[in-house]
C-alpha positions in Angstrom: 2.4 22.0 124.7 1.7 19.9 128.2 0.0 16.7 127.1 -3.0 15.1 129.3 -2.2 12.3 131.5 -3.8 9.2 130.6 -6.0 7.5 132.7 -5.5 3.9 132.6 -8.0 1.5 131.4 -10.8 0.6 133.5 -9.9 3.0 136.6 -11.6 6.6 137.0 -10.1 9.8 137.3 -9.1 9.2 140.8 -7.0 6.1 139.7 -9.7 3.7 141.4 -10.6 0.6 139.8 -14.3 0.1 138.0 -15.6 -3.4 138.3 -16.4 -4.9 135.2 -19.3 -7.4 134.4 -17.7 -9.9 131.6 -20.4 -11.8 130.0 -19.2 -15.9 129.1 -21.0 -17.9 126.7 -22.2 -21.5 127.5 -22.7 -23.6 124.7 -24.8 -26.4 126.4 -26.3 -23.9 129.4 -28.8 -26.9 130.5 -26.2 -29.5 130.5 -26.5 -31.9 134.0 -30.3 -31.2 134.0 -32.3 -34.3 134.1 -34.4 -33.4 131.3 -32.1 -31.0 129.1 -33.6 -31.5 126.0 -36.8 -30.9 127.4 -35.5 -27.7 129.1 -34.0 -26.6 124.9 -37.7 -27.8 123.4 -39.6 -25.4 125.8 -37.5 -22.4 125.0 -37.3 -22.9 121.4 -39.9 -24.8 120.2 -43.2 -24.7 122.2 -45.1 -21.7 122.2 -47.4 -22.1 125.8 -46.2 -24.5 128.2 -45.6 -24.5 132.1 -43.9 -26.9 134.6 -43.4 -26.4 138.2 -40.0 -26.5 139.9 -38.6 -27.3 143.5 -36.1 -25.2 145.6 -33.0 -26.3 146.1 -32.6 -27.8 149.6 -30.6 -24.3 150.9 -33.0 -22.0 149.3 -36.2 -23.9 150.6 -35.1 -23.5 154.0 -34.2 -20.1 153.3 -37.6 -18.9 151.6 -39.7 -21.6 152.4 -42.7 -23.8 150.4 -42.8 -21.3 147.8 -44.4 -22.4 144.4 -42.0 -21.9 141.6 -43.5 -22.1 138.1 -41.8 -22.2 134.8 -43.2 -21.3 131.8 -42.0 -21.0 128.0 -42.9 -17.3 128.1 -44.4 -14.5 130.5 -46.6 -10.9 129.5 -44.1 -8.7 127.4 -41.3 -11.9 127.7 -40.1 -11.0 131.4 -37.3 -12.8 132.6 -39.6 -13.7 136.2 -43.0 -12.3 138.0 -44.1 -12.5 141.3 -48.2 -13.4 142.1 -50.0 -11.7 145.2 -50.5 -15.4 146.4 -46.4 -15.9 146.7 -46.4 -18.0 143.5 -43.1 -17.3 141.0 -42.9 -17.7 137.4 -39.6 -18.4 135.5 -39.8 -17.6 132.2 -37.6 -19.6 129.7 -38.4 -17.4 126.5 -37.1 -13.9 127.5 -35.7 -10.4 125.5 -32.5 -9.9 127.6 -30.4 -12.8 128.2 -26.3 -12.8 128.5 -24.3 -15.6 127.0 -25.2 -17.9 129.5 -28.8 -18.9 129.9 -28.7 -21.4 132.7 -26.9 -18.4 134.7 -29.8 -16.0 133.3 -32.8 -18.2 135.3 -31.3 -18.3 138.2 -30.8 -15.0 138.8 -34.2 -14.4 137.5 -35.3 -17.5 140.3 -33.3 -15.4 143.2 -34.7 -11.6 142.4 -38.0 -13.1 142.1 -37.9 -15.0 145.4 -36.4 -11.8 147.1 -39.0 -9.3 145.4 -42.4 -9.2 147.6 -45.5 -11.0 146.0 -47.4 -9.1 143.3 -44.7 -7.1 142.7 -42.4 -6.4 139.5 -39.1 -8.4 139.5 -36.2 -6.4 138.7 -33.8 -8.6 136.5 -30.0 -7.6 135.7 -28.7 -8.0 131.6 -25.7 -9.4 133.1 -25.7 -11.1 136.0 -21.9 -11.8 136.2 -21.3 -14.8 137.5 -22.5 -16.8 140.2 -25.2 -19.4 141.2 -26.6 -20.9 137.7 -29.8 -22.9 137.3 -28.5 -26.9 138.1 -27.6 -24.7 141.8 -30.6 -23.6 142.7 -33.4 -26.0 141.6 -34.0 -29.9 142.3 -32.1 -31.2 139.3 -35.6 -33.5 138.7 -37.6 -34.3 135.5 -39.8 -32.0 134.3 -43.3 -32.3 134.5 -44.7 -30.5 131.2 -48.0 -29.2 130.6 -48.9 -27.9 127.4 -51.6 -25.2 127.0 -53.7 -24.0 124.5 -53.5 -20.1 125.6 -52.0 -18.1 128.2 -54.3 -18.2 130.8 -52.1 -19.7 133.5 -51.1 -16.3 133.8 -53.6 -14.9 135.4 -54.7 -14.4 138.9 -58.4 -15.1 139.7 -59.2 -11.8 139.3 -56.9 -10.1 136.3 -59.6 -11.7 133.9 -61.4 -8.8 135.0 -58.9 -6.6 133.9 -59.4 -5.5 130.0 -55.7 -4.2 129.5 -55.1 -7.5 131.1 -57.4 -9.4 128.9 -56.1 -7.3 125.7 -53.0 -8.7 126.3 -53.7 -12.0 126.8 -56.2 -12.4 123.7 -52.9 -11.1 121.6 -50.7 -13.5 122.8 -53.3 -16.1 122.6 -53.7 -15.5 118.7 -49.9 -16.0 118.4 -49.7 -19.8 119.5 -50.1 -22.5 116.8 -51.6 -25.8 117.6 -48.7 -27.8 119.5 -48.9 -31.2 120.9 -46.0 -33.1 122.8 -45.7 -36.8 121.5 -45.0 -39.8 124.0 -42.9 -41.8 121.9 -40.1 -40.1 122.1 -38.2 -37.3 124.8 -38.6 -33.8 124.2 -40.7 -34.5 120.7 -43.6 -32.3 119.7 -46.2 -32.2 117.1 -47.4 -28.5 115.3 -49.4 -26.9 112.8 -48.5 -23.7 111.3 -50.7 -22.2 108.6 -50.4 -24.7 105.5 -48.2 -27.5 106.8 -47.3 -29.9 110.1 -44.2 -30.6 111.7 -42.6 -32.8 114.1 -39.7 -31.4 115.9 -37.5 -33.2 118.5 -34.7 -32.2 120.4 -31.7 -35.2 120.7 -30.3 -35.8 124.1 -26.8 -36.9 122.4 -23.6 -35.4 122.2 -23.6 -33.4 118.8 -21.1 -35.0 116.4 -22.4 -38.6 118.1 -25.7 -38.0 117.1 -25.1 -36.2 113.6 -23.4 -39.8 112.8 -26.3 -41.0 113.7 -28.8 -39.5 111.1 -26.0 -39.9 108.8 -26.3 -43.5 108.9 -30.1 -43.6 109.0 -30.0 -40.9 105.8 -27.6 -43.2 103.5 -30.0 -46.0 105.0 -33.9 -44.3 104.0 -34.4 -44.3 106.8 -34.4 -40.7 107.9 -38.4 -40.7 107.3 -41.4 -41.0 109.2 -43.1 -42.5 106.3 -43.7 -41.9 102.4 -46.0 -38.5 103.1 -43.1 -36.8 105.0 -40.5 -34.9 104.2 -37.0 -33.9 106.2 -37.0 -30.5 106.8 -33.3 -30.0 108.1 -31.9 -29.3 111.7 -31.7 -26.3 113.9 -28.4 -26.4 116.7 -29.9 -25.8 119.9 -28.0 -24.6 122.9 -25.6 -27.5 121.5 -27.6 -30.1 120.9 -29.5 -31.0 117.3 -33.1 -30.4 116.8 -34.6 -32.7 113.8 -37.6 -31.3 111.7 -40.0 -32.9 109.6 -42.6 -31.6 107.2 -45.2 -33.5 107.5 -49.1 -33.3 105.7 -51.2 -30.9 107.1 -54.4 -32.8 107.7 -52.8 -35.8 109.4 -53.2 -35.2 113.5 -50.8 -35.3 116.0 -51.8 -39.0 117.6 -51.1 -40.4 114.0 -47.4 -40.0 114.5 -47.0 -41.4 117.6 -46.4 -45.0 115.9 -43.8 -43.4 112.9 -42.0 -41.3 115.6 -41.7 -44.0 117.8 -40.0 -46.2 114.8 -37.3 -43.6 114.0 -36.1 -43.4 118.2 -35.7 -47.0 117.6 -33.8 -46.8 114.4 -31.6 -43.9 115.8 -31.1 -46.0 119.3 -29.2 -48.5 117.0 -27.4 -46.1 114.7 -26.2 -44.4 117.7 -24.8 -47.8 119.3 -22.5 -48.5 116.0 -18.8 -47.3 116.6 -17.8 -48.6 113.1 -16.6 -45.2 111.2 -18.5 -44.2 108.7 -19.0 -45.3 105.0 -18.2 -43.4 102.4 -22.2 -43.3 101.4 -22.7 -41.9 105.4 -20.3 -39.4 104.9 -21.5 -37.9 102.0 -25.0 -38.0 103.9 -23.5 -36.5 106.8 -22.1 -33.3 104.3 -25.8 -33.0 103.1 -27.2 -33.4 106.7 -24.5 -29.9 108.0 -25.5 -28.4 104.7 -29.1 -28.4 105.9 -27.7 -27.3 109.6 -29.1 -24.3 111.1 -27.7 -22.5 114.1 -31.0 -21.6 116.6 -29.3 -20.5 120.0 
């Protein structure tokens, strides 16, 4: 009995070689950005929200003054769209993404800019790599605005639309009440059905900042005050996202004062190098035992 020849791995029958896309996971994809834990608030915690971006120098003389939006999410999550007017919008909360997000935008930033205005942007799974986000934008702070709906979408016309308006009244009656505090970066106030949170995103290296709230746990002062509770922790594209409970009724201007108070008492547990205590480390094993993985 012959036996078939075996084809080697990743070559076809005629012995030539298939290029394979590997996909490569980035734990902190929005590293280097000016406002990275602005950039992990919008994708994970805000449900409407849109800030405009600038070209990198190359691509600007290459395309031009075009108007680059970003926006937590787009109709039906797409990864980009393209407006009759020339205007592009990013969109950070998406279905298809590879292990790298920062890599994911910025192919979603160059098909959109190379698709004509108004029409669909075709987005690869996996890009492979290449230029990533911090390449092709002005590494800048962002300047956030918060909406109450998902009208920013829409052209002056698509109102007119009813599929379009459909759509838009379904995604407006998914968005709960969100407001982002001052007193503190990438901090926002919500209100979902029976209870209110505050939920901030830290700036600081992980374990640096877990030692931290360690500190300000074994202390009581993990708080924002006697009505509130602490919720736990989410990990978010590497960094830690804090979350309170807080009461329902109380509005989001309230907690400017109380929030501002903790960034001040985390400022100085962060600047202590002593190790920690045995009373922070056993506040530190409750604090991972209440740590959830987002992204």
């Amino acid at each position: 009995m012959s036996k078939r020849a075996k084809t080697p791995r990743g070559r076809g029958s005629s012995g030539e070689k298939r290029e394979k896309i590997r996909d490569v996971y980035v734990g902190r994809p929005f590293q280097g950005l000016a406002d990275e834990p602005e950039w992990i608030a919008l994708r994970e915690l805000v449900p409407a929200a849109a800030a405009p971006l600038k070209l990198a120098p190359a691509l600007a003389e290459k395309y031009g003054d075009r108007e680059v939006i970003l926006a937590t999410v787009l109709p039906m999550a797409w990864p980009a769209m393209t407006k009759p007017d020339g205007r592009v919008f990013i969109g950070l909360q998406r279905h298809v993404q590879s292990g790298d997000v920062s890599r994911d935008l910025a192919v979603a930033l160059l098909c959109a800019l190379e698709t004509p205005p108004g029409k669909t942007v075709a987005v690869p799974a996996l890009p492979g790599v290449g230029e990533r986000l911090q390449d092709v934008i002005v590494n800048a702070p962002l300047d956030i605005t918060v909406h109450t709906g998902f009208e920013f979408w829409l052209d002056d016309n698509a109102a007119d639309d009813p599929n379009v308006r459909a759509s838009l009244e379904r995604a407006n009656a998914s968005i709960f009440p969100t407001v982002k505090l001052a007193a503190a970066p990438a901090t926002y106030w919500c209100r979902v059905t029976d209870r209110s949170h505050v939920r901030l995103v830290l700036g600081d290296d992980e374990d640096n900042a877990l030692d931290a709230l360690s500190r300000l746990s074994a202390a009581g002062g993990l708080l924002l005050g006697d009505s509130t509770k602490f919720a736990g922790m989410f990990r978010a594209h590497g960094l830690l996202a804090p979350v309170w409970d807080l009461p329902v009724d109380v509005e989001a201007e309230e907690w400017e004062a109380p929030v501002a108070e903790f960034a001040k008492r985390y400022a100085e547990a962060l600047a202590v190098i002593e190790p920690l205590t045995p009373a922070e480390r056993r506040s530190k094993q409750g604090l991972i035992g209440r740590l959830q993985p987002l992204r």
